[in-house]
N, C-alpha and C positions, 0 to 999 in steps of 0.2 A: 295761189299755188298753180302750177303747171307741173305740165308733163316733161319727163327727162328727153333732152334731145340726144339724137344716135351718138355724137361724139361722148356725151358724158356719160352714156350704157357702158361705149369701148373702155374709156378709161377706170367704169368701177370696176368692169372684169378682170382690167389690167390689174387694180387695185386688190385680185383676189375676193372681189364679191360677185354674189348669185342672186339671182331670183327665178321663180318659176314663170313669172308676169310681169317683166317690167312695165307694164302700161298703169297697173295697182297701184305706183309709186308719184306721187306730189311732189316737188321741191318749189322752195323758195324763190324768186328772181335771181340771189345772190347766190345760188348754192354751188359749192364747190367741189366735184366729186373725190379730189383727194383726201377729202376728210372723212373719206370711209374707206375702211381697209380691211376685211375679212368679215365683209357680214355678206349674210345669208338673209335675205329679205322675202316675207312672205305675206297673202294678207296686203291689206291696205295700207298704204301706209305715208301719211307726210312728214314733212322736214322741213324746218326752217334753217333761219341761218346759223350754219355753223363755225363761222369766222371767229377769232382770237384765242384767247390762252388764260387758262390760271395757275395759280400757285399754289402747290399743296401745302401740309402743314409743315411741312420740311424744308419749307422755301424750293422746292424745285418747280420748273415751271412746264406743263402739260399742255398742248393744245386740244381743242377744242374737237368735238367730233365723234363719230362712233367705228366704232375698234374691235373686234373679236368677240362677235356674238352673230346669234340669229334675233332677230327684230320682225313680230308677226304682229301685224292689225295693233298697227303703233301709231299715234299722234306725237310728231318729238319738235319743240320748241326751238327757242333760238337761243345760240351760245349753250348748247349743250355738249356734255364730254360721258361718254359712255362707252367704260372701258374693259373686257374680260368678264361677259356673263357667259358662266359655260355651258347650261341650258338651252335657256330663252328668256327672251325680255319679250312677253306674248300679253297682248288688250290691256295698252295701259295710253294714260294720256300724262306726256312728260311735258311741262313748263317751263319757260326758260330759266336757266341757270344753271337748272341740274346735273350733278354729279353723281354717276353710279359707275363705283371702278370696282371689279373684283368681289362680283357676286353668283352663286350655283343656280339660283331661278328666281324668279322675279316674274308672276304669270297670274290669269286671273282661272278661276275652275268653272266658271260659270256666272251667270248673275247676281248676285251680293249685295249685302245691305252692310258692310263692312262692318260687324259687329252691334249695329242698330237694331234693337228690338230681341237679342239674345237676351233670356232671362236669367237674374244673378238669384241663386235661392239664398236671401238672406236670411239670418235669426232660424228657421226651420230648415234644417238643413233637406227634411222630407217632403218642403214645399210647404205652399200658402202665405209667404208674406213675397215671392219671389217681384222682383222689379226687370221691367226691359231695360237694356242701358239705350241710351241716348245720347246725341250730341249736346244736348237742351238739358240734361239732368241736370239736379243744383241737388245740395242737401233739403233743400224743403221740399219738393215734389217725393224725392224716394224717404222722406220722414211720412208725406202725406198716404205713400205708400203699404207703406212697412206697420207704423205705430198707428194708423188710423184703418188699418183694413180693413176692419170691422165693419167701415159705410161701403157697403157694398156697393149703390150707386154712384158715389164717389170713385172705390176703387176702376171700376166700367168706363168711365169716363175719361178718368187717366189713363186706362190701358187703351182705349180708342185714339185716344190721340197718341201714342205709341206708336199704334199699328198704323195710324195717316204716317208719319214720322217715316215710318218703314220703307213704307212704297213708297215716298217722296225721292229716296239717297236710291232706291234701287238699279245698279247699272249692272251691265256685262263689261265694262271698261273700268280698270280701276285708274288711281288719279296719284301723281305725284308732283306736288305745287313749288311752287317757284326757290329759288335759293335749296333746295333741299339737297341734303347729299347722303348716298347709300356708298358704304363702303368694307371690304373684306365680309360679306353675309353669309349664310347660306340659304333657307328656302323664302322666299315671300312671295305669300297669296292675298290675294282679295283683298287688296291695302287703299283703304285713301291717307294719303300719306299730304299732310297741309305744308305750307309752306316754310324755309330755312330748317325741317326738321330734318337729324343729324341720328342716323342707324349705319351703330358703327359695331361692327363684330359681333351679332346677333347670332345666335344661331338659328332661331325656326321664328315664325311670325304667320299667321294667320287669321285673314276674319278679322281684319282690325280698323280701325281710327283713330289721326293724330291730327287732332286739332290746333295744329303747331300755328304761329303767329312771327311775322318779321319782329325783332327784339322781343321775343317771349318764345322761341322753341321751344319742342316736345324733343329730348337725346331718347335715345334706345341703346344699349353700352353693349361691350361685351358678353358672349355666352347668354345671354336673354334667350327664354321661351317662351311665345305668348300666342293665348289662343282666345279670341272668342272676348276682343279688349277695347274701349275707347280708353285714349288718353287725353285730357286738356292742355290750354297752350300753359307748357313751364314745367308740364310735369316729366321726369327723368324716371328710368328704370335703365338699371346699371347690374355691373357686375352678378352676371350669371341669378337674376331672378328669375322668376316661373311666375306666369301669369294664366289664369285660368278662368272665363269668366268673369270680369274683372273691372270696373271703372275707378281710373286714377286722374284725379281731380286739380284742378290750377295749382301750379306750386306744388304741387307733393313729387315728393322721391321715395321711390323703391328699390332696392340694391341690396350689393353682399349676401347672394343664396338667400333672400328671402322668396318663400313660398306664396303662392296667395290664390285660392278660389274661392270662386262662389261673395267675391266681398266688393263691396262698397268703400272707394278710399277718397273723400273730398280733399278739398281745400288745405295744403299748409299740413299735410300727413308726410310725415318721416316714420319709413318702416325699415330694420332692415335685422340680419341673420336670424330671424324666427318662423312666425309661419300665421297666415290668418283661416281662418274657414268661415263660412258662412256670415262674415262680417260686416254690421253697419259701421265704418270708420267716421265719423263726423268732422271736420276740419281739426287740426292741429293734432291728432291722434299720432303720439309717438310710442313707436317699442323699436329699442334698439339691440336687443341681447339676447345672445341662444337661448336654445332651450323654453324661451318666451312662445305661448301660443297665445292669440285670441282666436277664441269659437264660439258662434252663437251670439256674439253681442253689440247692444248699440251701445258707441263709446264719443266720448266728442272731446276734446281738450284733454284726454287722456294721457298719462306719462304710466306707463307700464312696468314695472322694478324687471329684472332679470329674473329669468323661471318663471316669472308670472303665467297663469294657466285658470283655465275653466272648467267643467264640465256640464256637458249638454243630455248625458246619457243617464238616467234616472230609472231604476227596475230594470221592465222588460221590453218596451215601447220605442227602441230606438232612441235618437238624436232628435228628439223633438220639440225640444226646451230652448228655452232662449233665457237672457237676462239680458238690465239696462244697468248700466255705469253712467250718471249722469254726467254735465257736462265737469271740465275743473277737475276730475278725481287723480288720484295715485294710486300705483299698486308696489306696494315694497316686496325686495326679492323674493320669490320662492310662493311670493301670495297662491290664493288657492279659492275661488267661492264656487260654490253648485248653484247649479243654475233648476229651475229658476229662480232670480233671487233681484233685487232693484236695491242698488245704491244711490241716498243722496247726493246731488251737484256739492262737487268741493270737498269730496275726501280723502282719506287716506287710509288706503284696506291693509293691513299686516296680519301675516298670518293664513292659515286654512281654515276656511270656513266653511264646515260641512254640515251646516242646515242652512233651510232656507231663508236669506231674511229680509225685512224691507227697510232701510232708513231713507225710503224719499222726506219725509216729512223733518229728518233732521240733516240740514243742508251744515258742512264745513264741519264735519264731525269725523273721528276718530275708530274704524272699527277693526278691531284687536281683538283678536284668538288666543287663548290662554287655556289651554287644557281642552281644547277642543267645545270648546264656550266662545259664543262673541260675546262681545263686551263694546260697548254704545259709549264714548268718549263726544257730549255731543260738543256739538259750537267751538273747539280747542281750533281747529285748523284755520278759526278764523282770525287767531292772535300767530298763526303760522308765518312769521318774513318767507316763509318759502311759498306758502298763496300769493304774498303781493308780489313777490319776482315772478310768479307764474302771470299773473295779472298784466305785470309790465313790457313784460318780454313780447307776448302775443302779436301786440300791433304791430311791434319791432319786425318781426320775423315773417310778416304776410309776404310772401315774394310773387302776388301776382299784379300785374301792371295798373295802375292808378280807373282806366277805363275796361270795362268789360266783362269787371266782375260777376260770375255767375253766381256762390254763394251768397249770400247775405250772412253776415256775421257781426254779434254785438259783442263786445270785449268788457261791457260794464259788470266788475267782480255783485255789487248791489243791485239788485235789479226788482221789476214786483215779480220776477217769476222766483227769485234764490229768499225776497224777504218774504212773500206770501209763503212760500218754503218754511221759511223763519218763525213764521208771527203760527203755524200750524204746532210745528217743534215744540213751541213756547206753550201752549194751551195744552197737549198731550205732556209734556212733563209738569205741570201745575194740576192737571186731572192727576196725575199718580200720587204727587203729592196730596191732593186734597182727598181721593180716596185713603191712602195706605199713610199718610204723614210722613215726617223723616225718622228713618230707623237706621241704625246700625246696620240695618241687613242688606245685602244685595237686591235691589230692583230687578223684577222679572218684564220685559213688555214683547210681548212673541213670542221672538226667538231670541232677543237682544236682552242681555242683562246690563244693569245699569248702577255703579256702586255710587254710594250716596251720596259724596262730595263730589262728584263727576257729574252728580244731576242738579246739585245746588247752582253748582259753579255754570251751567250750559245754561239753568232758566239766566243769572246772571248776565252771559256772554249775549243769550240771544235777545234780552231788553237790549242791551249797549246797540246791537246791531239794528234794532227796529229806529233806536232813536237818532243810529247817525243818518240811515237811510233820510225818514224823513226828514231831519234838520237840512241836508242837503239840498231837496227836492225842495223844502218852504225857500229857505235862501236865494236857491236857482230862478223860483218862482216871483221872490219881491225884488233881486237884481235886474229880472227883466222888464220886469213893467217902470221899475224905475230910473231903465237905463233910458227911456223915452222922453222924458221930461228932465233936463239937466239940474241938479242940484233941490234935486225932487223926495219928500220927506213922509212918512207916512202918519199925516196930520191928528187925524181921528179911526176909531174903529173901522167907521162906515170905509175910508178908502181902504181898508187893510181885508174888507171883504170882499171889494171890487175887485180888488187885484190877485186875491187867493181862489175867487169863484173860478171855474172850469167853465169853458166855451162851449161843451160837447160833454156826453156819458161816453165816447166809443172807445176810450180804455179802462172802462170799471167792467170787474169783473175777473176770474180765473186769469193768469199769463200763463202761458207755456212756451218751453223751449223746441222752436223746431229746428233742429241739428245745428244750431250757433246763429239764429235766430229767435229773437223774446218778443214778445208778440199778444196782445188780447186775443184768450178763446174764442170767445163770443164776434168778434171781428173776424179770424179767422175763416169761422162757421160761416160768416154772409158771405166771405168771401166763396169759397168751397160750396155753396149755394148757386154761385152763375157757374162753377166749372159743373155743376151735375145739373143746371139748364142747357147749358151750352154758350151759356153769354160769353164764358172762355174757351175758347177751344183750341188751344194749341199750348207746348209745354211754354214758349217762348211768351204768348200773351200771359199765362201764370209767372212766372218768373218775372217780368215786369210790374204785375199789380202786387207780389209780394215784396219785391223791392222798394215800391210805393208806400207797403205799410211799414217798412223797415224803416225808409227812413222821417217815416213819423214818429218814431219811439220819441222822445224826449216832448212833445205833447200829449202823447197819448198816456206818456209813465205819471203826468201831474195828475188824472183823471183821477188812477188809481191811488194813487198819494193822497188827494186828497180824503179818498174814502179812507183812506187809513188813519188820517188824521183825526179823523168823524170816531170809527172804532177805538182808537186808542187813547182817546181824550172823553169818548163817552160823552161826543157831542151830538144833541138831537136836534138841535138848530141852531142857523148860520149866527142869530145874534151872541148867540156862545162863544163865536170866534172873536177876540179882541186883540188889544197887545198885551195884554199882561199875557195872555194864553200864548202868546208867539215869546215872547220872551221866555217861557214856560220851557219853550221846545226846544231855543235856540240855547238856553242851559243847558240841557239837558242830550244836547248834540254835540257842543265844546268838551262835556263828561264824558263823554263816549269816544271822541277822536282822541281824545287826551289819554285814555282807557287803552283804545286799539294801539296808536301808536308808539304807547310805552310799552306794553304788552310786543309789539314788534321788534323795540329796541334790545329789549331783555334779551328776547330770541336769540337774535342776531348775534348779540355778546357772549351768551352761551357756547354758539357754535364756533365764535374766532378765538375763543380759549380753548374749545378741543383741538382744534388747529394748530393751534400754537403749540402747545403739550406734544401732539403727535409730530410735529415738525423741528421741535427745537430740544427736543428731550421733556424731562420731568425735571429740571434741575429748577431752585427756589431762585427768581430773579431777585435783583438789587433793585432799588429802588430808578434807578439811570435806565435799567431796560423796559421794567415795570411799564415806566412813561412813553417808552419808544413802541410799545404795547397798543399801549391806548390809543396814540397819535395814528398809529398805522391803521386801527378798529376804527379811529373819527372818521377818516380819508376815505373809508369804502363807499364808492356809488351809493351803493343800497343802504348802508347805513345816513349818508349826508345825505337820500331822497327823503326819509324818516323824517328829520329834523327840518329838512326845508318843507314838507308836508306839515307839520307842528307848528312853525311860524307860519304860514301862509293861511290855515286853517283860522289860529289865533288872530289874525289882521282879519281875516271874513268876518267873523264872530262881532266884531269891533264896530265893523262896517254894518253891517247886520243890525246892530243894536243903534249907530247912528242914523240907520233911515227910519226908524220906529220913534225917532226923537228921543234914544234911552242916554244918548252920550253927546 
């Protein structure tokens, strides 16, 4: 950089530009002073090159340069175009590429942590579970937050490394990164704004962060208001949203008047015309429909019905209350629960439920209002084709880039956190039975009532689900030791131990879900051990070693498997374990897949005959459409994944039986 020399002074003045000091002013070797035409320069300020031209989205073509503003205590890159701020463009550092045409202010207030270390009060809306946002926040840090507050040493730890976080980003200059374009806005303050990010017809912005990325932008759309906000790279907020306190996580979009403070939005969240308060969003949480609120709640995999709603306010105590929706659930229109209240992963809530109730312990179950009664439909959702399209979709729909991912997210429907879930269900409804027998009469357990063939049929459902789990996990387990040695058979007992024994204990014991992460408690805990020594200390070092245990699950899931296998075969020692006993399971797995998946066919067929009826009339077909019926019900995706899940299943099994020498 260099000083302007006198000829290029004469010609900005010619140009219609001022300064109080031209000596303040840096340029480029290359700098051309007619590339500035009506600024008003104050403050320090340098320039790079301003040479060539772009094209707008209209194909018209703008050169390069800065144009009708005041520009104070600026750093401005090369091939920049900066055109119509009618304020000031005041303590910013712009990067090449950028474009800002036709904005009201664009300024810093003072020194800023751009929304770093603001606290979101989630779950209590009166405080006590609140989180700082972060550029580094995942869902497992603000789960370690929120749902584990209680370890107060823990909690300290985390929020120290917050508050290091803090002061790290703290500038009096904010930052606007490369490729990025600002255009038609009005106010923005104290912005680091990352790279290629596209703020287009904003209205207000403050106190914010975009962690925008080259091929993974952060958009900011029209009408937007947001205060007090990180966004990650991909994530969109559109159409006249309100942002208030707020973290919107990779991949998510928020748009069309939706409202949101005080909330927590990760991974793969689509929100839009309703309203959040106090919200743990966990990855894939969608609500798309007025009059929908969430308040107060941790939700993860969520699909929210229309009207769906909460309440946090219980007596006289304010908004104190929280509730958890585990991960997988639905809520159908108009739903209604009080909080506080914990639903099982994998439901489906219908209705207003105005007591309090708990079905963690019955995962994939049915809870139904009927007179202002819940009613406990357990294990049905798990014969649900709309769980396996929720299932399938997931992976499908992740739209954050291959590398970088800050969640961690497991999409496995069976897991040991939804079947320890399961195998819980199963023992509390065989207690009711063995206390109270089967009766005609309605089951009381809570707050949930439970009618008699709905509890028959759930112990039913939730055996079939323990045995496909494990039949899967044995399978997974003798595939792989036998994929090592080619044409490899499993001779005797003894190899069939060698191969099923577990290398390690570090996944027995409790799983839990940490916001779309399944994971051993007890693992967990050592981990969260060096964050309250300090052996971790930064959110970036946690979020790598939980990555690490993440993607250990599928050794760590045999650990527990096999304990399960020990509990539910009533094995006390390994000599117990044979082949008759694996062939035992692998029966008893094929029963079960054969079980779920017709059970899912049926579904399916159910719903494309209401279809049809509603689409074609009620009229009695002939037997010529009858078929054209059917052929169109065989053709669906989801039905032909069924059927290819059913043969490929049946060849495992096969294969299965011929490494144990049974075929």
């Amino acid at each position: 950089m260099r000083e302007l020399t006198v000829s290029e002074i004469t010609r900005l003045e010619q140009n219609g530009c001022s300064s109080s000091e031209w000596g303040l002013i840096r340029v480029s070797d290359s700098f051309d002073p007619d590339r500035c035409r009506n600024v008003r320069f104050s403050g320090t300020c340098l320039i790079g090159d301003l040479s060539g031209e772009r094209s707008t989205a209209y194909g018209i073509s703008v050169p390069n340069g800065l144009r009708d503003l005041s520009l104070d205590n600026c750093t401005v890159g090369d091939r920049v175009c900066v055109s119509k701020v009618r304020e000031c463009l005041s303590n910013y550092i712009i990067s090449d590429d950028v474009t800002i045409l036709n904005a009201d202010l664009i300024a810093m207030t003072g020194e800023s942590s751009f929304g770093v270390g603001v606290e979101a009060a989630v779950l209590n809306e009166t405080g006590g579970f609140e989180v700082p946002l972060s550029r580094q926040l995942s869902a497992q840090i603000a789960y370690l937050l929120t749902l584990l507050s209680d370890d107060k040493p823990l909690r300290h730890a985390l929020l120290e490394m917050s508050k290091k976080e803090k002061e790290e980003v703290k500038s009096k200059r904010g930052f606007i990164g490369k490729g990025a374009v600002i255009k038609n806005c009005g106010t923005i303050l104290d912005a680091y704004i990352g790279a290629c990010a596209v703020i287009d017809s904003a209205s207000r912005l403050e106190n914010f962060s975009l962690l925008s990325e080259e091929g993974n932008p952060c958009i900011i759309g029209s009408n937007v208001q947001g205060k007090d906000f990180i966004a990650l790279s991909g994530a969109k907020v559109l159409m006249g949203a309100v942002l208030n306190r707020c973290f919107v996580g990779q991949g998510s979009t928020v748009e069309s008047l939706f409202s949101a403070h005080d909330s927590l939005l990760f991974s793969n969240c689509t929100l839009e015309n309703g309203e959040s308060c106090a919200v743990f969003a966990g990855p894939f949480t969608v609500s798309s429909h007025k009059s929908s609120l969430l308040i107060a709640g941790y939700f993860s995999f969520l699909n929210a019905g229309s009207g769906s709603n909460q309440s946090n306010h219980l007596y006289k105590m304010g908004p104190i209350h929280h509730g958890v929706v585990e991960r997988g659930s639905k809520t159908s229109s108009d739903s209604y629960v009080l909080w506080p209240s914990k639903v099982g992963p994998f439901s489906l809530i219908m209705g207003r439920h105005v007591h309090h109730v708990d079905t963690a312990d019955f995962p994939f179950s049915y809870l139904i209002e009927d007179k202002n009664q819940s009613y406990l439909v357990p294990g049905k959702n798990l014969l649900s084709v709309g769980t396996m399209r929720d299932a399938q979709k997931w992976p499908k729909r992740d739209k954050r880039p291959k590398n970088g991912r800050l969640d961690c997210i497991n999409y496995n429907l069976l897991s040991p956190f939804t079947i320890g879930r399961m195998e819980q269900g199963l023992m509390k409804l065989e207690e009711i039975v063995g206390f109270m027998g089967y009766s005609d009469h309605t089951y009381t357990y809570h707050n949930l009532s439970i009618k008699p063939a709905k509890l028959k049929e759930g112990i039913y459902i939730y055996s079939k689900g323990l045995d496909k789990f494990l039949g899967n996990s044995v399978i997974q387990r003798l595939h792989d030791r036998a994929s090592e040695r080619e044409g490899f058979v499993y001779s005797s007992d003894e190899d069939l131990r060698d191969a099923l024994r577990p290398a390690h204990s570090d996944g027995v014991g409790e799983w839990i879900d940490l916001a779309g992460m399944i994971a051993p408690k007890p693992l967990v805990a050592r981990l969260l051990n060096k964050v309250k020594t300090g052996e971790v200390s930064s959110f970036a070092e946690l979020n790598a070693a939980l990555r690490l245990m993440h993607e250990r699950y599928y050794d760590l899931e045999w650990d527990w498997s096999y304990e399960l296998l020990k509990r539910r075969y009533d094995i006390a020692c390994e000599s117990e374990i044979t082949v008759d006993l694996v062939k035992r399971i692998l029966d008893a797995w094929i029963d079960a897949v054969l079980f779920i998946d017709q059970n899912l066919y049926e579904d399916a067929k159910k719903e494309h005959k209401i279809m049809h009826r509603v689409n074609y009339g009620v009229n009695i077909y002939d037997e010529e459409e009858i078929q054209d019926l059917k052929a169109d019900f065989e053709g669906l995706p989801l039905v032909a994944s069924v059927k290819e899940h059913i043969e490929r299943k049946t060849a495992l099994y096969h294969e299965a039986l011929a490494l144990l020498g049974l075929e």
